[in-house]
VEXZA-704281 format. One record per residue (C-alpha): residue number from 1; z negated, y, x negated. Coordinates in pm, whole numbers, plus 50000, padded with zeros to 5 digits. Layout:
residues N
pos, up, north, east
NUM, Z, Y, X $
...
END
This chain:
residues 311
pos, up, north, east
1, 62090, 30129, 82182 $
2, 61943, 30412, 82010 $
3, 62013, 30415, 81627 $
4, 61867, 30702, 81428 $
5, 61606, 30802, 81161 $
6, 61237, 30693, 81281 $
7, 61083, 30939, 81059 $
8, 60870, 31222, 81274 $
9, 60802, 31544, 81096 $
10, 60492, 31642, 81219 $
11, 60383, 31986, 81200 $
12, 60007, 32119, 81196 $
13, 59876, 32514, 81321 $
14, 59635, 32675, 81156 $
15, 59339, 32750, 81425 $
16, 59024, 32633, 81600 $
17, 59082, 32719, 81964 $
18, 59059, 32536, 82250 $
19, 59392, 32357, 82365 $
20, 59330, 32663, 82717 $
21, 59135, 32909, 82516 $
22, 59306, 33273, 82490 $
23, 59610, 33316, 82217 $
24, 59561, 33515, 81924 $
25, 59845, 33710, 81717 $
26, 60057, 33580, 81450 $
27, 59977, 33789, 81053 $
28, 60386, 33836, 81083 $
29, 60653, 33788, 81356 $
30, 60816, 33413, 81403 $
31, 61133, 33589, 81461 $
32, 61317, 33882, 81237 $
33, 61459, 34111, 81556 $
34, 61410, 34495, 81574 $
35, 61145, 34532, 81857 $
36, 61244, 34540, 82232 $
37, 61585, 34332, 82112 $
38, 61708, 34110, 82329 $
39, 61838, 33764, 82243 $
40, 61974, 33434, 82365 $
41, 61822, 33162, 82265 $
42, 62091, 32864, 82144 $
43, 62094, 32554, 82018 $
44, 62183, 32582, 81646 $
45, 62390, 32277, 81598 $
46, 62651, 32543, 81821 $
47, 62666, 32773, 81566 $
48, 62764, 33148, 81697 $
49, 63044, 33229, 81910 $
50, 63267, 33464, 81713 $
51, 63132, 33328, 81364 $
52, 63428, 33262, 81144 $
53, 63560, 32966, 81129 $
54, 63506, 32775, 80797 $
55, 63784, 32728, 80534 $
56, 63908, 32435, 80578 $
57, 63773, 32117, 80361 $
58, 63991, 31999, 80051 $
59, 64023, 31625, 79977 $
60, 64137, 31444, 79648 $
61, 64378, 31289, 79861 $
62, 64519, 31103, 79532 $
63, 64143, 30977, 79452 $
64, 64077, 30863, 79825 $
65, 64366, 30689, 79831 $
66, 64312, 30476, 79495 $
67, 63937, 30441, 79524 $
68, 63755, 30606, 79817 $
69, 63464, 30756, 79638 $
70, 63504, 31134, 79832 $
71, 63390, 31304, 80097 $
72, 63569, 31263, 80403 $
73, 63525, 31379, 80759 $
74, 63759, 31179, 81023 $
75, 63820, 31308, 81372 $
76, 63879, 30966, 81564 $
77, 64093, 30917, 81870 $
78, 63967, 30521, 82030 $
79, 64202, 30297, 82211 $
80, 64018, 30327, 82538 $
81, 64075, 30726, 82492 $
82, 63707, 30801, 82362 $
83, 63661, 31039, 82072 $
84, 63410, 31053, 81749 $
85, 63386, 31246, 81439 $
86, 63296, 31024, 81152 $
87, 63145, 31147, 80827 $
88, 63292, 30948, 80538 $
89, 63032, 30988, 80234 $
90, 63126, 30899, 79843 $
91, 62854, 30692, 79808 $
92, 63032, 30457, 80040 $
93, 62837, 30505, 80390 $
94, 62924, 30647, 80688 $
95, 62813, 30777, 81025 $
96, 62998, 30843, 81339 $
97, 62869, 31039, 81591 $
98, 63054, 31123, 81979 $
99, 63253, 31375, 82000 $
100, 63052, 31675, 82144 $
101, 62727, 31486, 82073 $
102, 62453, 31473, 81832 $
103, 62478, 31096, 81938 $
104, 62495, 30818, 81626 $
105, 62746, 30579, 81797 $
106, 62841, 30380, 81458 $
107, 62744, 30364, 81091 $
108, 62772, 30165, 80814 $
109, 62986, 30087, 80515 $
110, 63339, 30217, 80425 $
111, 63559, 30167, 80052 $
112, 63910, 30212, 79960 $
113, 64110, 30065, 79763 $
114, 64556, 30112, 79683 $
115, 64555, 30275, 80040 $
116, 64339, 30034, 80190 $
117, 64091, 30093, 80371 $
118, 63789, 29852, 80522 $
119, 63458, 29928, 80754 $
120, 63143, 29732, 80769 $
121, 62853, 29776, 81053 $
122, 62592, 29629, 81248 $
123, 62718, 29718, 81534 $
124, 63111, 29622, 81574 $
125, 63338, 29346, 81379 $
126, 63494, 29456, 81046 $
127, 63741, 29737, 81036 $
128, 64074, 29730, 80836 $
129, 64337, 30035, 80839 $
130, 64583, 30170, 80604 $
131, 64609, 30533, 80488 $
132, 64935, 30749, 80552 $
133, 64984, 31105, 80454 $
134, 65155, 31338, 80694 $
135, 65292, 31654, 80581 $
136, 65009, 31866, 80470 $
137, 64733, 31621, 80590 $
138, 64667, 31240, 80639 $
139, 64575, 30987, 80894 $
140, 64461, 30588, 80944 $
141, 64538, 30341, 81155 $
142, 64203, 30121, 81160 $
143, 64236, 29767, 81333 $
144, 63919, 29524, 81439 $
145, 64101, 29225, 81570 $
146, 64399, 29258, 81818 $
147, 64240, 29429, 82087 $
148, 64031, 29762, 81912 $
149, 64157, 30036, 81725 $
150, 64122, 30339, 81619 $
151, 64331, 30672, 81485 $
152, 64123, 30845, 81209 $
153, 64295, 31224, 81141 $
154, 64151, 31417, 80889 $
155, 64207, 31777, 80980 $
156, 64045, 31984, 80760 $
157, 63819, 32141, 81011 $
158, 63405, 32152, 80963 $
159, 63204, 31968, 81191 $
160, 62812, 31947, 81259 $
161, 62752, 31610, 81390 $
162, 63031, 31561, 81629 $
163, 63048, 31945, 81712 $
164, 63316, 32148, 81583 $
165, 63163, 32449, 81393 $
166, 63154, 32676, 81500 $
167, 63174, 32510, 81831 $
168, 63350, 32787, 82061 $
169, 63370, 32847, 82411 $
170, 63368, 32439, 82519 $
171, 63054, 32450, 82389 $
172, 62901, 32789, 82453 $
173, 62543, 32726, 82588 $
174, 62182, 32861, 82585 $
175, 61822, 32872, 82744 $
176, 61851, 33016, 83075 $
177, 61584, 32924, 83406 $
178, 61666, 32824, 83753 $
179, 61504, 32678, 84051 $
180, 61574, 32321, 84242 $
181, 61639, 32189, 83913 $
182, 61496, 31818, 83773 $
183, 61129, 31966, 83747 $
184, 61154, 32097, 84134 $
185, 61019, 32430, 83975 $
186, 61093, 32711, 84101 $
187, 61140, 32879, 83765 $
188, 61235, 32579, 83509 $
189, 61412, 32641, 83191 $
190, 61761, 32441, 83157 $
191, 62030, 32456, 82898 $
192, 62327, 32652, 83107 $
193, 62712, 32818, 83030 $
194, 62630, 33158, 82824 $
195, 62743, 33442, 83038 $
196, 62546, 33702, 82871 $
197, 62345, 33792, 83186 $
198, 61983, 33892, 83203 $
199, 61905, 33557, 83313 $
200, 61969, 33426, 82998 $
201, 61805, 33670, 82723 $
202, 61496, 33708, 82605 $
203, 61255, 33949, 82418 $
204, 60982, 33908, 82143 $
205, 60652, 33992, 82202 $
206, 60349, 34009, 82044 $
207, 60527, 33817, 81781 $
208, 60523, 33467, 81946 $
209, 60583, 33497, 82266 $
210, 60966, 33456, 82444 $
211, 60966, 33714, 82760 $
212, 61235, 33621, 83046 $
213, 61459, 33941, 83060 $
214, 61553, 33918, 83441 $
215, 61170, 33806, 83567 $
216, 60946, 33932, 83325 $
217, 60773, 33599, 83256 $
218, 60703, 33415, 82965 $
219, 60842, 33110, 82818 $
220, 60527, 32821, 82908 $
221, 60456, 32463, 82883 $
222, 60133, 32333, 82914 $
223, 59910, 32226, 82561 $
224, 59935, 31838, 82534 $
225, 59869, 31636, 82191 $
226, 60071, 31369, 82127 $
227, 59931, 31007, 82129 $
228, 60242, 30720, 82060 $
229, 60300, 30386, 82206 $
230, 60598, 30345, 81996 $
231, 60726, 30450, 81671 $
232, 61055, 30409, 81807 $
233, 61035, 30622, 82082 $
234, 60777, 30920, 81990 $
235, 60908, 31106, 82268 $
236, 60763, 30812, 82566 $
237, 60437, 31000, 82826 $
238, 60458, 31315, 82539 $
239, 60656, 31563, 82734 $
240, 60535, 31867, 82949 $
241, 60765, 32096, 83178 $
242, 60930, 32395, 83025 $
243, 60939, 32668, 83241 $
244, 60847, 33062, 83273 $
245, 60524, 33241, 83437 $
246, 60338, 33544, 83423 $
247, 60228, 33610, 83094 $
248, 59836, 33483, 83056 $
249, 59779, 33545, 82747 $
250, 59700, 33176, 82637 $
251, 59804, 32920, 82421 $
252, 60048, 32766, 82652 $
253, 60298, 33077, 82585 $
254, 60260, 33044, 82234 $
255, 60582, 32967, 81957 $
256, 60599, 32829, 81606 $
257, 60943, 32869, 81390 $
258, 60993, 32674, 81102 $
259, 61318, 32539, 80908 $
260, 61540, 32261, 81051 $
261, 61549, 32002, 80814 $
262, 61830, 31961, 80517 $
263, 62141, 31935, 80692 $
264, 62073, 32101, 81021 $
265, 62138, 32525, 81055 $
266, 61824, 32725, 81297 $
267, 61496, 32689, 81312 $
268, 61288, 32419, 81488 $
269, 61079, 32586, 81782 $
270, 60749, 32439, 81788 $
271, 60481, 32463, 82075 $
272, 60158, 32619, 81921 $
273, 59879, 32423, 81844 $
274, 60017, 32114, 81983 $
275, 60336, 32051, 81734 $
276, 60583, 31990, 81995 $
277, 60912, 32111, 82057 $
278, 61155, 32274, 82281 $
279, 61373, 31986, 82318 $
280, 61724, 31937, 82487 $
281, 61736, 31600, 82676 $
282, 61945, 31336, 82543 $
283, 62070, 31562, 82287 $
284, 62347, 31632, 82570 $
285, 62438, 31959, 82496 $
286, 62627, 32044, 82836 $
287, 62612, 32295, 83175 $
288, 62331, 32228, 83372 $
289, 62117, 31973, 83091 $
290, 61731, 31931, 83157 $
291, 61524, 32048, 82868 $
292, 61142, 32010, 82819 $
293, 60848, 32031, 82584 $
294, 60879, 31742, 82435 $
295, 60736, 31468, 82100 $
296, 61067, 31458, 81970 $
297, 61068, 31648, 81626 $
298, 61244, 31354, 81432 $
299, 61529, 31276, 81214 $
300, 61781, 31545, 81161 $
301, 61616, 31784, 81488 $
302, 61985, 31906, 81648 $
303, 61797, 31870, 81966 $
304, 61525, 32071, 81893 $
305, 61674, 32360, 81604 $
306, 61755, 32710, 81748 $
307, 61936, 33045, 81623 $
308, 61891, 33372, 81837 $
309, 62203, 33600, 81843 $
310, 62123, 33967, 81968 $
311, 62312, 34099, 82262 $
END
């Protein structure tokens, strides 16, 4: 079941040219990089590798306890060995999302009261647990029935989603291309390991255009406006192979920044002209993940926000 926000932000270019016709040149660069830098292009749910680590969150552990009302984020540990990070909010809803994900797997209702604690959701029975404290932190024991439950640990640590963040080495990806992938392309952009080489980085040109470091080409999915059969699923007969080729000069190779919505870090990256976006399938951010061009700039964007560290 797929749970999440149907709101799509669409986004408009300014220009009259044909969806083929030959690309003109941004007033000012889409991207802030001294020129000839090279960059990797990463998810920005990730974070950097080597950004510092956040202090870690304080809780009113005393005010939790007696009336819930507080911020909370819960790493949770399942019976069946699954794992989720769940954002407790004070105004008494929550949302859990997989561990490693950008994935909603639960939300709903949550309150405390004298060290009790209950859940209440569409999607599984009602949750009961009781709060313990445990040296310097605190954990639940949450019950549905005789047959589910769940650990919650609150460890201090920031999370984006159900990333750690900074996310570290576990999840250390970015754009890179390849051949014989899910496109059969011989030269089809995929999310892959970071390693640094030239086969990942890229270069700025012309000031919105992403040049392929190791072949020279440009970063290219064909123009293709979106028309929706569902509000539900915006993405459904939108999406368009990413890949590289030889730069033309044309629309196709053509990039739009603009800011990830409240609560997401990067910058959306937007096809020109056609308001699409480089999009990571599935939001499964993992070695090897197919990525496209894709009608899928909706709810909180993880899947399709960037940053660009220099290397």
């Amino acid at each position: 079941t797929w749970v999440g926000s149907l709101v799509h932000y669409y986004f408009a270019v300014d220009g009259g040219d044909a969806p083929h016709g030959s690309a003109g040149k941004p007033a000012e660069p889409i991207l802030s990089v001294p020129e000839g830098a090279e960059f990797l292009i990463r998810p920005a749910v990730l974070g950097e590798i080597g950004q510092a680590t956040p202090a870690k969150a304080s809780v009113d552990v005393a005010k939790l306890r007696a009336e819930g009302t507080v911020d909370v984020c819960w790493f949770v540990e399942q019976h069946d060995g699954s794992r989720y990070v769940q954002h407790n909010s004070a105004d008494g809803t929550y949302v859990a999302y997989k561990f490693g994900t950008c994935c909603v797997a639960d939300e709903g209702r949550w309150a405390m009261s004298d060290s009790r604690y209950t859940e209440e959701t569409d999607l599984f029975r009602a949750a009961e647990g009781t709060l313990y404290e445990d040296g310097g932190g605190f954990y639940m024991d949450v019950y549905a029935g005789v047959q589910w439950y769940r650990k919650y640990t609150w460890t201090g640590n920031a999370y984006n989603f159900g990333f750690p963040y900074p996310a570290g080495e576990e999840f250390n990806f970015c754009l890179a291309v390849r051949s014989g992938g899910h496109t059969g392309d011989s030269h089809e952009v995929y999310l892959a390991a970071a390693d640094g080489s030239a086969g990942q980085r890229w270069r700025l040109v012309a000031g919105d255009t992403f040049q392929h470091v190791a072949t020279g080409w440009f970063l290219h999915s064909a123009t293709k406006y979106a028309f929706l059969s569902s509000v539900g699923q915006i993405w459904e007969g939108n999406d368009t192979d990413l890949v590289v080729r030889p730069q033309d000069h044309s629309n196709a190779q053509r990039w739009v920044l603009e800011p990830a919505p409240e609560g997401c870090p990067g910058k959306v990256l937007h096809h020109y002209l056609d308001g699409r976006a480089v999009d990571v399938d599935d939001w499964r951010f993992e070695n090897g993940c197919n990525m496209g061009c894709q009608n899928s700039v909706h709810g909180a964007c993880a899947d399709v926000s960037y940053i660009f560290p220099l290397v």
